[in-house]
N, C-alpha and C positions, 0 to 999 in steps of 0.2 A: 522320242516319238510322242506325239502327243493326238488327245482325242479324251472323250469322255467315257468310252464302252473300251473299258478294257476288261474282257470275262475272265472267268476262274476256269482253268483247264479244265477241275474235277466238275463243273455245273455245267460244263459245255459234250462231257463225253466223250471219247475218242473220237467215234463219229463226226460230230460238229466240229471236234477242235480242229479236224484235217482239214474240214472246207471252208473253217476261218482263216487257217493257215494258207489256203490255196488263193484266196483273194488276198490276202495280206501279200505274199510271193507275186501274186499277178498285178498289185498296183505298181509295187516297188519295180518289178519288171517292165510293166508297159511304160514309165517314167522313164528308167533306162533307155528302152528302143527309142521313144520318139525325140526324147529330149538330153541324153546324155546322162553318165554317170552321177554329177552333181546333184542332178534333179532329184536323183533316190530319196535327196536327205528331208524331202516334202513326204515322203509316206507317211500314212497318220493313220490312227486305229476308226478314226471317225469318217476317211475319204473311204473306205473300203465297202463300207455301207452300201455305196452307190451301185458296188459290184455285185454285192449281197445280193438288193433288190430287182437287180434287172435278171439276173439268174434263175433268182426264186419264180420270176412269171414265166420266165421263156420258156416254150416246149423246147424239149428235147432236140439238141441240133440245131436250134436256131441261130440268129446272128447275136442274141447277148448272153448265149449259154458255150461255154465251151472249155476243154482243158487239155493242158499240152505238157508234154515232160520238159521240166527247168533243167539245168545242170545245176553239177554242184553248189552250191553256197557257203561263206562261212556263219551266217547267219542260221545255217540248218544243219550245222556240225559236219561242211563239207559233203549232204549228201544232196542225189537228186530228189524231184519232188515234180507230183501233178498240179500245176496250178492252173488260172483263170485266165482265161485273154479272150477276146471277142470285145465287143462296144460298150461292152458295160465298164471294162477294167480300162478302156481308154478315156472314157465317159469320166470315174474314177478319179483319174489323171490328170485331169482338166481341170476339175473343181477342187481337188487336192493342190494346186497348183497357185491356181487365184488366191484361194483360202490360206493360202502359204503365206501371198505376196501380202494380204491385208494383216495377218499377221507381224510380218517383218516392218512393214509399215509404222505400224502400232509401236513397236518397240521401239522404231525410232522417236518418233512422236516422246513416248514417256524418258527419252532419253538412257536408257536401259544398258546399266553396264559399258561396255567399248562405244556402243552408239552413241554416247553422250557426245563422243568424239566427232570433230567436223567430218574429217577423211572418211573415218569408216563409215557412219552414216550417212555418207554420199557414195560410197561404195555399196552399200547395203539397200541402196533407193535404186542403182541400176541392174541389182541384182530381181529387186522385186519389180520394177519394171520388167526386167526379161523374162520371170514367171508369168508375168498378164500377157505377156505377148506371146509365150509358149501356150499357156490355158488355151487362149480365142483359136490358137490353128487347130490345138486338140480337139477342143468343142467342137469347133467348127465343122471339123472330119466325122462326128458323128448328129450332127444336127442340131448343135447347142448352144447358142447364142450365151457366149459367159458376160454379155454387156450386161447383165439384169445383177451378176455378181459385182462387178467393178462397180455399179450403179449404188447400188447399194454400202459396199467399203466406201463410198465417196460422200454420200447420204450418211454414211454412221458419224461423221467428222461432225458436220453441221448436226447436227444432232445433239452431239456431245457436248459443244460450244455451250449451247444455248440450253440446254437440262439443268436442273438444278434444283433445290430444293423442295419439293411439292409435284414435280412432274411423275406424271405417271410411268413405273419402272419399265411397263409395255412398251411404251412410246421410246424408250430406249431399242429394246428389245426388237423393234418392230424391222429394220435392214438386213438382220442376221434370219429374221424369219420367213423374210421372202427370200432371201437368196438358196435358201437350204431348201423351203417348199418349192421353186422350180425347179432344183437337182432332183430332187424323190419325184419327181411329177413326169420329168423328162425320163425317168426308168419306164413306164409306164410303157411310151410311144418306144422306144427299143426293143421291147420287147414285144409287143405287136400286140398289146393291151391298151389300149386308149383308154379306154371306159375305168380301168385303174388311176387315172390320173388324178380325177378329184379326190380319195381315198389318199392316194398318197402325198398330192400338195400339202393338207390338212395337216396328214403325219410329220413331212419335212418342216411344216412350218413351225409346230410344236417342240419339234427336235431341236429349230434354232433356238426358240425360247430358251430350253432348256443348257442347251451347249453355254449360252451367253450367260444362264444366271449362275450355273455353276462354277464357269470361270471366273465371275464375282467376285462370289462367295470365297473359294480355294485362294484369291488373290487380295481380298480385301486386306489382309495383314499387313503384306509385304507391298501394297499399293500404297496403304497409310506412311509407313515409314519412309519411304521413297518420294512421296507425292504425288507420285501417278497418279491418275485421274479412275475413280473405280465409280461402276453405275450404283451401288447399293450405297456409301459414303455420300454420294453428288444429290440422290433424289430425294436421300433420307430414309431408306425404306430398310426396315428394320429382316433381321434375321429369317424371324418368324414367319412374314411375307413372304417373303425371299421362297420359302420351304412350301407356302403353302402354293404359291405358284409353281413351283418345279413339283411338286406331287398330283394337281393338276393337269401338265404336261404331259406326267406318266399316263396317268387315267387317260386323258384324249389323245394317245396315241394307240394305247390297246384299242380303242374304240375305233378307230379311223383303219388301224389293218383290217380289223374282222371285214370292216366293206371291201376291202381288194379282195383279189381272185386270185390264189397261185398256185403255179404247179408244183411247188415243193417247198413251203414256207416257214420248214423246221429252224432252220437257222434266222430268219428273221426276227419269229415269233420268240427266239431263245435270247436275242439280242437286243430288240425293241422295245420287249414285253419285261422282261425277266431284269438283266442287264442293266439292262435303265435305271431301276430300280436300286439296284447295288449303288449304282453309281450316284441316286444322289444321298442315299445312307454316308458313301465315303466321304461327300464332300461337307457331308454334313457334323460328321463323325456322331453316327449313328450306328450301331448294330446293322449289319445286310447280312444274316442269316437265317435267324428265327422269323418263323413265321409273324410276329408282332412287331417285326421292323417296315411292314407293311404301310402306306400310307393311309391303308381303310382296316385297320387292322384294332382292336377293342380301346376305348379308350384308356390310357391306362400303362398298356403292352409297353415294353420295348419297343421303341423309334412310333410309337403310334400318338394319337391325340395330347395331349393331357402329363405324357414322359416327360421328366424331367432330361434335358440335354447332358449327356456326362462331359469333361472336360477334354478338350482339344489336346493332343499331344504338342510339346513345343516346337517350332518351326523354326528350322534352319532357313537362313538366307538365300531364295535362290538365285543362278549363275545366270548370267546374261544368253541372251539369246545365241552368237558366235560363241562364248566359252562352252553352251552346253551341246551346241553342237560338238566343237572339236571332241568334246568328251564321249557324247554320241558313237562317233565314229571309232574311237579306239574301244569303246564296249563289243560295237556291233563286229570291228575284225579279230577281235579274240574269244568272241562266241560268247558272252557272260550273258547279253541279252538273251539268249536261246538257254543254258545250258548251265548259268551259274546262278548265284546270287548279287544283287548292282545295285550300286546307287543310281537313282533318275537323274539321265544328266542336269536337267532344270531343275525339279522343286530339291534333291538331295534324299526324298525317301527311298526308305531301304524297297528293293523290290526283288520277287522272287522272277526268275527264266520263266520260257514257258513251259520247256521242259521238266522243270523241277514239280516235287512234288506242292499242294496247295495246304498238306497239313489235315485239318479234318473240317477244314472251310465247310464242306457240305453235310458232314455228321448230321449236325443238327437242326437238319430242315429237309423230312421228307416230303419231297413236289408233290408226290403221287399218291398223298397218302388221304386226297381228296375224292381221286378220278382215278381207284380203279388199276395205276399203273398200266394207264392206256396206250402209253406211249412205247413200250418196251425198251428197247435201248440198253443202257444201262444202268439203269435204277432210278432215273429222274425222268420225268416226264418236260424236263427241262433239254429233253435230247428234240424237241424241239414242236410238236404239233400245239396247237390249241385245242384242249380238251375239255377248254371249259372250267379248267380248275383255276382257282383264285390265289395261287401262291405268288 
């Protein structure tokens, strides 16, 4: 499963973790109904977002707020569960969907593992076609015109061709950014928020930035050896850049939610704001704990200005896009992803369930120790409001 917001149970709260859980359950679901069992294996931690935000605006009962009992799972240790469905989680589905196919795309493109192979690589071109033709009906059912997606995966190719040494790392960056700012933008009108749109294009488009330089960066290793074609190797642009544009991203994302309007925007605010944040410490291998893993945090600090980088752990080789699927699939039906400890089918890092404990991840960083413990919950103000504090 892949995506860049993967939160920590314990900074998410039981609270939030249920209603991440409940869109995470509601994309993988609405992929099922419209599209077939196969389609599940496009859930990603980053498509859910979409469900996130169309929730977070919608009153109560509206058409992109809603939740229905699942049945069992093996994926939830065989139990039932509330989850998400309404336009936001089919919405979701759509863009999870495209975003699949331009991925698989890709992999063929860099020749990746089995796809180096003619067969499967033509096998895996009408698989990703049948995703963009599944995306446009789902879109389409809820007013989404996914051509501005494909538009854009088509636009990134020429892009790429022709980038190279001295080109601006943006200018790469710039097809994954409109594609993501009309997804965040099109929650808006779902939810019977227009006047959110601008707010959240802004957001989504920052989000691309982000998604695309992180995946860079996490890939630039195992791009070099390979050959694959990586934006940060191609343009020249060094690490440093790289870091100070994704902490950029973070900052103008906080900044772009505060202008929306929602009716329950803890979990956003905990994933957008917060999240984000972790995520590009990880990819940075930086500390995402302590307060001075902060991107505006003293110069000096842990992960702040002026830190020295500590050293990268060694990286194993990852598994092709089908090997780590099939791998996928036998984690996910003997429950390890929920409930045990696993290897990531793709990169090989060790990962904890979600169920498992996260250890003292959150010890040493208290949120709330700015604002008051405004938030109540439990114990972090990371249960989701914006209080104003700067953690």
């Amino acid at each position: 499963m892949f995506g860049i917001v993967r939160p920590c149970r314990h900074r998410l709260g039981e609270n939030l973790t249920s209603q991440w859980m409940a869109h995470l359950c509601g994309l993988c679901l609405a992929l099922r109904k419209d599209h077939g069992q196969f389609a599940r294996i496009v859930t990603n931690y980053d498509g859910l977002l979409i469900s996130v935000l169309t929730e977070a605006q919608a009153e109560r009962g509206g058409a992109g707020a809603g939740r229905r009992t699942a049945g069992p799972c093996p994926l939830r240790g065989m139990r039932t569960a509330s989850v998400a469905h309404g336009e936001g989680a089919r919405l979701a589905a759509a863009v999870s969907l495209v975003l699949a196919s331009a991925k698989v795309r890709d992999h063929v493109a860099d020749g990746d593992g089995l796809l180096a192979r003619r067969p499967v690589a033509r096998a895996a071109r009408r698989v990703a076609a049948g995703w963009d033709a599944a995306g446009h009906r789902s879109g389409g059912a809820v007013g989404f015109d996914t051509a501005v997606l494909v538009d854009a995966v088509d636009r990134q190719v020429g892009i790429e061709a022709l980038a190279g040494p001295g080109t601006p790392l943006l200018t790469v960056t710039e097809p994954t950014e409109t594609a993501t700012a009309a997804a965040f933008a099109h929650t808006a009108h779902l939810a019977g928020r227009p006047y959110n749109a601008g707010p959240l294009a802004e957001a989504g488009r920052l989000f691309g930035r982000l998604a695309h330089l992180l995946d860079a960066v996490e890939d630039q290793e195992t791009d070099a050896a390979s050959g694959a074609w990586n934006p940060l190797t191609a343009t020249g642009t060094p690490r440093t850049e790289a870091r100070r544009l994704a902490d950029d991203a973070v900052h103008g994302i906080r900044l772009a939610l505060r202008e929306a309007e929602f009716t329950d925007g803890r979990l956003v605010h905990r994933l957008l704001v917060h999240e984000l944040g972790t995520s590009v410490d990880r990819a940075f291998g930086t500390p995402s704990c302590a307060h001075g893993s902060h991107p505006y945090a003293p110069p000096g600090a842990p992960g702040g200005p002026g830190a020295p980088m500590p050293p990268e752990p060694p990286r194993r080789d990852r598994r092709g896009l089908l090997a780590g699927c099939a791998v996928w699939l036998g984690l996910a039906c003997t429950c390890q992803m929920c409930c045990g400890t696993f290897e990531d089918p793709w990169s090989r890092q060790r990962r904890e369930g979600l169920c498992q404990s996260c250890g003292d991840c959150c010890d040493c960083c208290d949120c709330c120790s700015n604002c008051g413990n405004c938030c109540g919950g439990d114990g972090c103000c990371c249960d989701g409001c914006d209080c104003g504090c700067d953690c």
